[in-house]
C-alpha positions as CSV (number, residue, x, y, z in Angstrom):
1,X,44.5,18.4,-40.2
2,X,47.6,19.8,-42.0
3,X,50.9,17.9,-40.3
4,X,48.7,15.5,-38.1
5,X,46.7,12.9,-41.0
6,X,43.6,12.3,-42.0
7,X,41.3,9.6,-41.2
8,X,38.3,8.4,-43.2
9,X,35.2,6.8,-41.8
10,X,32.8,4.7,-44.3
11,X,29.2,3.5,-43.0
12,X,27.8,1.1,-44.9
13,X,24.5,0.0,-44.1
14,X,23.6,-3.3,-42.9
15,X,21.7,-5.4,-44.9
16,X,21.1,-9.1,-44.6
17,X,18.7,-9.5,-47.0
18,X,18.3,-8.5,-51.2
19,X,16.9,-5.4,-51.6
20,X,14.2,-4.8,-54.1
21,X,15.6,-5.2,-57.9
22,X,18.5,-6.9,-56.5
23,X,19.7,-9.8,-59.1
24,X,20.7,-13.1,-56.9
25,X,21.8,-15.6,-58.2
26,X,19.7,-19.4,-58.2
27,X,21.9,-21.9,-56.8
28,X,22.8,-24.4,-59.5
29,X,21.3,-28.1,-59.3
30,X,22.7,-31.4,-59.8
31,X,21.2,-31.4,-62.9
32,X,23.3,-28.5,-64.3
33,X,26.6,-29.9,-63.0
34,X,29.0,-30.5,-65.6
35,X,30.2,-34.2,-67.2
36,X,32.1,-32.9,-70.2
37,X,35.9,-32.2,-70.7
38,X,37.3,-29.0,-71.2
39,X,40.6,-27.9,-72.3
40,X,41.8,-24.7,-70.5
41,X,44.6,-22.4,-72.1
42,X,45.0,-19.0,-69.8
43,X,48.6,-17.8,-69.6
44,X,48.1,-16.0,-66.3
45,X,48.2,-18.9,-63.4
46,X,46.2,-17.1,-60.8
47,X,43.6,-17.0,-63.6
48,X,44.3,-20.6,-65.3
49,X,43.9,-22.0,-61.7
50,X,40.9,-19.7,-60.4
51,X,39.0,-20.8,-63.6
52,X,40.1,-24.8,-63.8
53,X,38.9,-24.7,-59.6
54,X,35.4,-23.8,-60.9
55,X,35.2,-25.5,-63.6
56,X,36.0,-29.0,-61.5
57,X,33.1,-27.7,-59.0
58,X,31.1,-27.8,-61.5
59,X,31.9,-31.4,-62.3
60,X,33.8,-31.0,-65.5
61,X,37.2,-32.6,-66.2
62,X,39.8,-30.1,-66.7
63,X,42.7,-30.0,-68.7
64,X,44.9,-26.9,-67.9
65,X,47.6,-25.7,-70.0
66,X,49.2,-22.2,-70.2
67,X,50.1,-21.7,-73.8
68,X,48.8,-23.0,-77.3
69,X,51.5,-25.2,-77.6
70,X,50.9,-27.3,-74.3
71,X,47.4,-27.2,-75.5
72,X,47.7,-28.9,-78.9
73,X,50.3,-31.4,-77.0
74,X,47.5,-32.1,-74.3
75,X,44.9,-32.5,-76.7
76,X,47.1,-34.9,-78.5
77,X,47.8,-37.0,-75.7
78,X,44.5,-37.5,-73.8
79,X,42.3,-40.3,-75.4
80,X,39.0,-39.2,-74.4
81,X,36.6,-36.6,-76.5
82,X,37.8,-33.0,-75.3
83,X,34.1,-31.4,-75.5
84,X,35.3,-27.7,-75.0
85,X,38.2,-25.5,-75.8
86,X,38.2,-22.1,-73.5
87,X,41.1,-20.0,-74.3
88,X,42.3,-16.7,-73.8
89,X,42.8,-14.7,-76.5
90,X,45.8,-13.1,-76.1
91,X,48.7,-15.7,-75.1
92,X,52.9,-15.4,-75.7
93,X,53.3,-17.5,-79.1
94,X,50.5,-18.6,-80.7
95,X,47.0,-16.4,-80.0
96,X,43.6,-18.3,-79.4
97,X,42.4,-18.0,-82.6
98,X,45.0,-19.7,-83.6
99,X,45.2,-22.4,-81.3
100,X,41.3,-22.7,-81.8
101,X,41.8,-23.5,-86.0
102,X,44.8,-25.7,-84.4
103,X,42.4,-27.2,-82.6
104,X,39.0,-27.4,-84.7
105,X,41.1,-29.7,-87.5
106,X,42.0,-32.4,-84.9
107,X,39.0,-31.7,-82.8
108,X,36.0,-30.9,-85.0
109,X,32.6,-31.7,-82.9
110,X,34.4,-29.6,-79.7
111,X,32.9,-26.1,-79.1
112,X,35.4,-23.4,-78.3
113,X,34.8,-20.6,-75.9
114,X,37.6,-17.2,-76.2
115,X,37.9,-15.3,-73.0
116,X,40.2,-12.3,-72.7
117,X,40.4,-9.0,-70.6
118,X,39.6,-6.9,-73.9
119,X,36.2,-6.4,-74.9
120,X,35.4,-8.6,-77.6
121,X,34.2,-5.3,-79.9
122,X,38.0,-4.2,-79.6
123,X,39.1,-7.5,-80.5
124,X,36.4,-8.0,-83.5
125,X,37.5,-4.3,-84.7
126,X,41.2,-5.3,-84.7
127,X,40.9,-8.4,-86.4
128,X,41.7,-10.8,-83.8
129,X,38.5,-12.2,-82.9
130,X,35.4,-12.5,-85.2
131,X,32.6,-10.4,-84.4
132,X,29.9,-13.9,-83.9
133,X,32.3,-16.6,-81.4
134,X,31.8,-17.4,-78.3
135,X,33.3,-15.3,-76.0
136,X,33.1,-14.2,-71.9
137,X,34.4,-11.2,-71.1
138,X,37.1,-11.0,-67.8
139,X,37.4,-10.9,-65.4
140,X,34.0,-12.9,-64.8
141,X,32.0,-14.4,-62.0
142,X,32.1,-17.9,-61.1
143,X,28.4,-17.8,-62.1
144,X,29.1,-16.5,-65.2
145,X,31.9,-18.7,-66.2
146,X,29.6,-21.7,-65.7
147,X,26.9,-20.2,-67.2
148,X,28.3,-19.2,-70.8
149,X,30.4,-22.6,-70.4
150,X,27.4,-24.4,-70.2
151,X,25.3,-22.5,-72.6
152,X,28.7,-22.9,-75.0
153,X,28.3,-26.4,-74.6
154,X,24.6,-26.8,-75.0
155,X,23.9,-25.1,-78.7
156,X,23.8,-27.4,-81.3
157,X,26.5,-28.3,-83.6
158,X,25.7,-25.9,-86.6
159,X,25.8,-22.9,-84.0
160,X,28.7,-23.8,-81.6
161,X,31.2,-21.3,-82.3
């Protein structure tokens, strides 16, 4: 009413079970869980820490940085194999594609996964991103992230991107 509010009332139904056509996901056995280490370069901490939290979950060692230039440092000073590089695309200083052929000449056999907030069609079409890496879009679903991560990890040499 004009001078007094309004008020809004949403029903939602209740539902405790899928409904048909529903997509759940499986829950993810031992067997899936992550071993490998992965080096994580995200400028934005709420999503550098959100993703390096799932990641561990999932078993994997993280390494978390927030720019290409802590990356290449923490590359350089852990001893172990670093089996993945996931980086955002778009980063202050130094992009991920270019942290990624930083990376690939010290790091050849890791696989390297781009993430970023812009579709990777936009980022293909303005020549940051070629059209055939790896690449998950955000913002993502923890379900997601460990699927392409594993999936990433899984193809063989020749097609890891």
């Amino acid at each position: 009413a004009p001078g007094s509010g309004t008020t809004f009332r949403v029903f939602l139904p209740r539902e405790t079970a899928p409904t048909p056509g529903t997509v759940v996901d499986a829950p993810t056995s031992e067997s899936d869980n992550g071993r490998e280490t992965i080096l994580l370069a995200e400028d934005d901490d709420s999503v550098r820490q959100l993703a390096m939290t799932l990641l561990e979950r999932a078993g994997y060692h993280v390494i978390a940085t927030p720019d290409a230039e802590s990356a290449m440092a923490a590359a350089a000073a852990h001893t172990g194999p670093i089996d993945l590089l996931l980086t955002d695309v778009i980063m202050p200083g130094a992009n991920g594609r270019e942290l990624a052929n930083q990376f690939a000449v010290t790091h050849p056999d890791a696989r390297i996964l781009f993430m970023s907030g812009y579709a990777d069609d936009v980022l293909s079409a303005q020549g940051v991103l070629d059209p055939n890496v790896a690449f998950l879009e955000k913002p993502f679903l923890p379900a997601d992230l460990a699927r392409k991560v594993r999936q990433v990890l899984d193809e063989p040499p020749a097609a890891a991107s």
